[in-house]
N, C-alpha and C positions, 0 to 999 in steps of 0.2 A: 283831783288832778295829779296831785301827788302821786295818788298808788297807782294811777296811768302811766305815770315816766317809768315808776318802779316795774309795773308790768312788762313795758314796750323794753325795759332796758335785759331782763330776763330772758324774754321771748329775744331780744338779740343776741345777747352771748349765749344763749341753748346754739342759734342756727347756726353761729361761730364755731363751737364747741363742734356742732353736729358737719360743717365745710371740713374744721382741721380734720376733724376725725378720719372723713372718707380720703380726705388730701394724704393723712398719713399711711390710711392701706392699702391709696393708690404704690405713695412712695415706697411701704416696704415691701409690694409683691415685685415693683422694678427692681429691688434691689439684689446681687448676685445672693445664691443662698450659699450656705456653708457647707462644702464636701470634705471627704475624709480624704488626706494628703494621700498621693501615690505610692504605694508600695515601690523599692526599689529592690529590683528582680535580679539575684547574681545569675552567671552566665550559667552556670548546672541549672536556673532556673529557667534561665529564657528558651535553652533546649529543650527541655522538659515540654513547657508550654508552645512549646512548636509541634514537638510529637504528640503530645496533647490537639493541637490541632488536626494533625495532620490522622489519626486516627478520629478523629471524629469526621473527618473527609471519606475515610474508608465504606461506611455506610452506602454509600452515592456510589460505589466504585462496581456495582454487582454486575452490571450489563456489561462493561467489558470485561468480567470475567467470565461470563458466558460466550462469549465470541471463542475463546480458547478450546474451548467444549464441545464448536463446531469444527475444528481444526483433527484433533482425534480422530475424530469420525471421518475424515479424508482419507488420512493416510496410514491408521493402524490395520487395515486389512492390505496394503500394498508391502508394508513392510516385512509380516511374517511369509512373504510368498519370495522375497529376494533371497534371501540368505541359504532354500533350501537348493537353488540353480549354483549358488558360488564355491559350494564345497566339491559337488558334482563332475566340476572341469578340469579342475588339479586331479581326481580319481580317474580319470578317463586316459590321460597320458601315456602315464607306466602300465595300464593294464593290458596294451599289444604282449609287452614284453612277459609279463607276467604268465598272460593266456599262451603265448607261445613256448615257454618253459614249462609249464605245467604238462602242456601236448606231448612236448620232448620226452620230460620226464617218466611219463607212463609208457614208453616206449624203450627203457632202458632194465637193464637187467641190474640184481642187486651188487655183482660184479663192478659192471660199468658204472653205477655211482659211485661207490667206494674210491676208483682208482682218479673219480674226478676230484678230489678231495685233495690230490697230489698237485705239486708244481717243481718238476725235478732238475738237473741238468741232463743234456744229452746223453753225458758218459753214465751215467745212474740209469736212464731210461733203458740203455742196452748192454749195460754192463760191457763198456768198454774203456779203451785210450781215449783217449783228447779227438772229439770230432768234430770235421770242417764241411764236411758235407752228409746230405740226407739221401742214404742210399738203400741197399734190399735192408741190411741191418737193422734202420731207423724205421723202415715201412715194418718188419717183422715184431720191433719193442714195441710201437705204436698198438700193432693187432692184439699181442699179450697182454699190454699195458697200457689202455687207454686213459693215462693221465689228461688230467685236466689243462694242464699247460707245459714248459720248456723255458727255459733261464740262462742265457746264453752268455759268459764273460769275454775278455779278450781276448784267450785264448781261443776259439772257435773262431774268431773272428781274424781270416786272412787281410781280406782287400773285400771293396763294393760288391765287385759283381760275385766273386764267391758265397760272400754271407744273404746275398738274394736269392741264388739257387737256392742255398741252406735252407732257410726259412721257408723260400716258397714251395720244397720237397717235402720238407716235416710238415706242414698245414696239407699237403693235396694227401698224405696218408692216414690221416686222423679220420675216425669216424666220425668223432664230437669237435669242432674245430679247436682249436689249442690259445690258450693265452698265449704271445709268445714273448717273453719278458728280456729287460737290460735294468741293470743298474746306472744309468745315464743322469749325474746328479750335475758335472760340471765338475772343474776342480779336480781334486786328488780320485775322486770316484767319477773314472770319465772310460767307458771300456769303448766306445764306440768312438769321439771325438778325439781322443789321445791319438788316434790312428790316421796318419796322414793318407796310408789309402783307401781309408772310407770314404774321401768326399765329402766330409758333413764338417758344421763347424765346432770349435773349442772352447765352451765356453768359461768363463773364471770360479774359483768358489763362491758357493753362498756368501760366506762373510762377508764377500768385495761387495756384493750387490747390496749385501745387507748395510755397509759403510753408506752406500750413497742413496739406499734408501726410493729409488723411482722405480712405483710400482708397473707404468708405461715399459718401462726397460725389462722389468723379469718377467711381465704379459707374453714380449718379444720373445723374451730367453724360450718361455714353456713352448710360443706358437712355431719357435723356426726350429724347436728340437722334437716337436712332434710330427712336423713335415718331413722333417731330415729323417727320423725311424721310422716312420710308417712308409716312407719310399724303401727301406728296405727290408720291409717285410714285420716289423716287431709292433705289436697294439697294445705295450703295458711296460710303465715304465717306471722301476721303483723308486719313485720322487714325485715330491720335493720332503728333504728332510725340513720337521718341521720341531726337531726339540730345539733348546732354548739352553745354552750354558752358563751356569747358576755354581760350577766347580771347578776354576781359571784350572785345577788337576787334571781335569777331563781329557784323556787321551784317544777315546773311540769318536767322539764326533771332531771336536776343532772345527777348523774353517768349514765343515760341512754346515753346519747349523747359519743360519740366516745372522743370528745376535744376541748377545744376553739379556735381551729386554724385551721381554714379549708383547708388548704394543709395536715393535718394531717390525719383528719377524710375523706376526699376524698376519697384516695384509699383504707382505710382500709370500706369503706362503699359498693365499687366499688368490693372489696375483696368477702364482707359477699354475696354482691344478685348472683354473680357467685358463690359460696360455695353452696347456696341455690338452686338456678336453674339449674344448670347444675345436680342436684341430685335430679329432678324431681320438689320442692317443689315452687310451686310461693312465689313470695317476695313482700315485700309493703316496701316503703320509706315514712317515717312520718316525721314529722309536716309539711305539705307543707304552706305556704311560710318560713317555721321557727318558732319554737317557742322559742328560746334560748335565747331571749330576752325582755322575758314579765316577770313580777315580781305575777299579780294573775294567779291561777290557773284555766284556763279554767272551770274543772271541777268543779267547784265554782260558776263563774260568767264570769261578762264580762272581757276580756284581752287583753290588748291594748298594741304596740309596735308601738316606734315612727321611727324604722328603716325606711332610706329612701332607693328609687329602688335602687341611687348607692351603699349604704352599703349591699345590699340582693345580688347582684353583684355579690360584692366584697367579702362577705363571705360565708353570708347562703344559697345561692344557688351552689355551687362550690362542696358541699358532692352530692348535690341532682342531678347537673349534672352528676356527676360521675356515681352514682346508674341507671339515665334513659342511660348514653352512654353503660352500661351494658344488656341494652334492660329488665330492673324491669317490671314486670307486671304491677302492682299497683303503685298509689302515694296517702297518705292520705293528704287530705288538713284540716287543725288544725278548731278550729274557732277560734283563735285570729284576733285581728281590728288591720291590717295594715292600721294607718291615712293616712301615704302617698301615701296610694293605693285605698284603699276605705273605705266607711262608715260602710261596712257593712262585719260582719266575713269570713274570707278567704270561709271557705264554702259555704258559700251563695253569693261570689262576680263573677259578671263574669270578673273582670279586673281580677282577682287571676287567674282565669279559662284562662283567654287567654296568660298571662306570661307562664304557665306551657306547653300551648300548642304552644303556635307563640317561644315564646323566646327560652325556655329547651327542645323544637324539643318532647316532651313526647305524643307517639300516644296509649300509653294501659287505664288500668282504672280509672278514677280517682274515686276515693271513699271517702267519709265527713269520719269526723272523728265521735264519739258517740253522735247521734241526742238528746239523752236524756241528755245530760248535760248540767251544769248552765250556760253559756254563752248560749244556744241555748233557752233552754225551760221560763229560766226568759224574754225573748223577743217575743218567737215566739211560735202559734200552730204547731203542728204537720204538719197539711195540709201547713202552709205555708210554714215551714223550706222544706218539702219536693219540693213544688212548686219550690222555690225559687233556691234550691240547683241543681236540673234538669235543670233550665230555665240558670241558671250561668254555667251551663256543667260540672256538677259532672256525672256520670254513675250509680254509686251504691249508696246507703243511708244506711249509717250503724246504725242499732238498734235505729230505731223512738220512742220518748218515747209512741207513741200510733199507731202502727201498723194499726189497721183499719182507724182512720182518718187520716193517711197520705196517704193512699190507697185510702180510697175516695178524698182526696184533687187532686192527680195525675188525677183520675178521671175527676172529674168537671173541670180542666185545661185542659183537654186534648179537652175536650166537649164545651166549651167555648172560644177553642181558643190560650187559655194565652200557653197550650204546643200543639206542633202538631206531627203529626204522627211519621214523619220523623226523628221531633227530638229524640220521645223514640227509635224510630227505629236504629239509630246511635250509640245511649249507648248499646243497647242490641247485637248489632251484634258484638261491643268490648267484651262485658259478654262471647257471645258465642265460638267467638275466641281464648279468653284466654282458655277456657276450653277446646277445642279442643285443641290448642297448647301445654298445661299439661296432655294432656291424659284425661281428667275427663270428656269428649265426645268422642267417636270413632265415 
């Protein structure tokens, strides 16, 4: 009986034993288990693990980058077919003109180019006094000497209806029709406006304009002084000066020049050759490379500026670009001695001649400034300055102090070599262009 209780008491604490046991791995599989505490992520890291995301997103991303790949295939056959129609329509323009100077051209004799190469005065053309009107004389120099144009100052210039005869006599005797030019700047350079009986109005120097700066206002100036000369008879007008004074010394421009600050003068230069042109009348931009910076006066002697390319840059060419991105006819090149450009007067250099043409993009005339003046003639004959001024890429020769020897000089260069065909041929067909482009050819 004994070993019964001992049995029954056995058999109970085993089933005890065997309750707590399952009770306790009931309780430890409830119970939370032990994780390893969180990393704390600095902020380089959490970026990190963002890009990290966000490149693991990239995978998934393939189908819309395939959509882009149908987009190509739209419009890269549309595109390469635009661009060959848009260069096409700017070329089409200028080429009446061109194709009609070329016709011209071939119908001229090696004479009659040479002598278009000239832009003389009256009294030069026939070797006379002071002329007021165009009579047998003028019909007779014209036959001899079919210059390219006529340059008229205030002398020639009586009253209105005189100087329309004038002009309208010298253009009906031309073969090849004539520039027929004024220095008409305003201010102290005023040959047509100074004169109460011309009719036309007077306008102020550049500098004034250039003080108040309204490009509306010097628009006006170009538009009502292009009306006013072309009612009586003149389609070329040497202006707007466009140097820039940079030497308070500077005795040859003064108040002609717009201002010493060439952001100033820029648009207001930009202003006058639109004012000008668009109202029939061609424009010329003077002193080319600048003359705002010389202390002699050209017209005197020789005149020397010690500007270098980067100062011409930086200031004096900045009006001049303006005037050629206006599409200017004309550019006069001065004769002042850029040292740091050449030895020899802007006119006669072809380093000058190639800045205006490679650098300032300028494809119209270039024309010397007055052959007869002291800078020119204290150095040089006729025949040479003309030689020289052709050979350097000038187009026109304004007013040689000896008309027939620079004519024969062009000659014997042309015969010997030193010019050749092609090259007169080059300026002349710009000559001819310009006038067809102004009406002054049909």
């Amino acid at each position: 009986m004994k070993v019964l209780k001992i049995l029954g008491s056995v058999i109970v604490i085993a089933l005890c034993l065997t309750l707590v046991g399952f009770a306790g791995f009931f309780l430890w599989s409830a119970l939370p288990r032990e994780r390893p505490e969180p990393a704390v992520l600095s902020t380089e890291q959490l970026f990190q693990a963002q890009e990290e995301e966000t490149d693991g997103g990239l995978p998934e991303e393939p189908e819309p980058a395939e959509e882009p790949e149908a987009a190509p295939e739209e419009t890269p056959e549309e595109i390469p077919e635009e661009p060959p129609e848009e260069p096409e329509q700017p070329v089409e323009e200028p080429d009446p003109y061109a194709e009609k100077a070329r016709a011209y051209l071939e119908t001229m004799t090696p004479e009659e180019k040479l002598w278009q190469l000239f832009l003389v005065t009256p009294e030069s053309l026939a070797d006379t006094g002071t002329v007021t009107q165009a009579g047998d004389a003028t019909k007779a120099a014209l036959e001899a000497r079919p210059v390219g144009g006529l340059c008229y100052f205030a002398l020639n210039l009586v009253d209105r209806a005189q100087t329309q005869a004038m002009l309208a006599g010298a253009q009906s005797y031309a073969k090849t029709p004539l520039f027929l030019a004024v220095d008409e700047e305003g201010g102290l350079v005023s040959r047509v406006g100074a004169n109460e009986a011309m009719g036309t109005t007077y306008f102020e120097a550049a500098a004034n304009y250039g003080q108040r700066a309204d490009l509306a206002e010097v628009y006006n100036v170009g538009k009502t002084m292009a009306q006013e000369l072309g009612e009586l008879g003149f389609n070329l007008d040497f202006a707007p000066v466009a140097d820039v004074i940079t030497n308070p010394n500077n005795t040859e421009i003064g108040s002609r020049a717009y201002s010493n600050d060439p952001n100033v003068a820029a648009p207001l230069v930009g202003a006058m050759v639109e004012g000008l042109q668009r109202n029939g009348m061609a424009a010329c931009l003077k002193h080319f490379p600048g003359h705002g910076s010389t202390e002699t006066d050209s017209h005197e002697g020789k005149s020397v500026s010690a500007r270098t390319l980067e100062q011409l840059r930086e200031t004096e060419w900045i009006p001049f670009q303006a005037g050629i991105d206006k599409e200017v006819a004309f550019v006069m090149v001065g004769h002042q001695t850029n040292e740091n450009l050449s030895d020899l007067p802007a006119s006669l250099s072809p380093e000058v001649m190639s800045y205006l043409r490679e650098e300032l993009g300028f494809d119209g005339v270039i024309i010397t400034d007055s052959l007869r003046m002291g800078a020119i003639i204290g150095e040089y004959t006729s025949a040479q300055a003309a030689v020289m001024a052709i050979s350097a890429g000038a187009d026109m020769l304004l007013m040689p102090n000896d008309l027939p020897t620079a004519f024969q000089g062009l000659q014997a260069a042309l015969a010997d070599g030193t010019l050749t065909q092609e090259r007169i041929d080059e300026s002349v067909l710009r000559i001819l262009e310009t006038k067809y482009r102004f009406g002054i050819m049909e």
